[in-house]
C-alpha positions in Angstrom: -99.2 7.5 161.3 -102.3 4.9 161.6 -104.3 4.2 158.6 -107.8 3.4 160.2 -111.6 2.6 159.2 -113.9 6.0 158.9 -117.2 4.2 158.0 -118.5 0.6 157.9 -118.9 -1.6 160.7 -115.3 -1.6 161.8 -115.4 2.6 161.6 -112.4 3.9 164.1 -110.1 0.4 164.2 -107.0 0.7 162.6 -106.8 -1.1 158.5 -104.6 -4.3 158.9 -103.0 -6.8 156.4 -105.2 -9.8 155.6 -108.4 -7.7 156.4 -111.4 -8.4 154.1 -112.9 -5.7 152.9 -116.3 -5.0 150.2 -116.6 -2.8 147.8 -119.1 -2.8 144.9 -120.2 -6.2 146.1 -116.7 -7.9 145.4 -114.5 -8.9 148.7 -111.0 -7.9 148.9 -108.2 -8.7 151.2 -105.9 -6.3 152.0 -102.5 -7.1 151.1 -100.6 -3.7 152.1 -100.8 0.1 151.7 -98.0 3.0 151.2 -98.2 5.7 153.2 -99.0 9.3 151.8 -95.6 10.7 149.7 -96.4 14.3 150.1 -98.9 15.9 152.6 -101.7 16.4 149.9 -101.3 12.7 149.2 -103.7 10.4 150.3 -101.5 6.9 149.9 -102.9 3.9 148.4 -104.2 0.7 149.3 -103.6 -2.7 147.7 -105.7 -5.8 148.0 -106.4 -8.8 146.1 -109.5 -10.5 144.8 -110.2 -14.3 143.9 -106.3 -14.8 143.7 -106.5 -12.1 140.3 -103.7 -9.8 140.3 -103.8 -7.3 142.7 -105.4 -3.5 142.8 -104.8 -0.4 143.8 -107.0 2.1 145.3 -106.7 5.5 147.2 -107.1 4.5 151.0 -110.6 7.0 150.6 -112.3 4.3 148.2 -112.8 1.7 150.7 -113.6 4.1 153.5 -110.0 4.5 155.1 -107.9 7.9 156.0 -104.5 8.3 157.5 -104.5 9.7 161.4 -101.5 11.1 163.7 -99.8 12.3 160.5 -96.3 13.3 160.9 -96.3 15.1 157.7 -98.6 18.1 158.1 -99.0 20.1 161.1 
């Protein structure tokens, strides 16, 4: 299971730690991301900003979605 881009400018490459990402005109880094618990899951995303604590988002917010799932058929 691969959690990749599906829109931006790096659309299709896979979501990696340390990547800086923009959302509502803040930049965030990704710090990690838990994969999906159940098949209707969509798994989260956590990033930091300006050394804050960190959030969490569904992967779908910042325009991410998990491929080659082993969990639904």
């Amino acid at each position: 299971m691969k959690l990749i881009y599906i829109d931006g400018p790096r659309k299709g490459h896979e979501v990696k730690v340390g990547d800086i990402i923009h959302r509502n005109g803040e930049k965030y880094e990704v710090e990690h991301f838990k994969k999906p618990h159940k098949p209707a899951s969509s798994g989260h995303i956590y990033v930091n900003v300006n050394d804050s604590a960190p959030r969490e988002f569904y992967v779908s917010v910042v325009g991410a979605e998990w491929v080659e799932r082993e969990d639904r058929a």
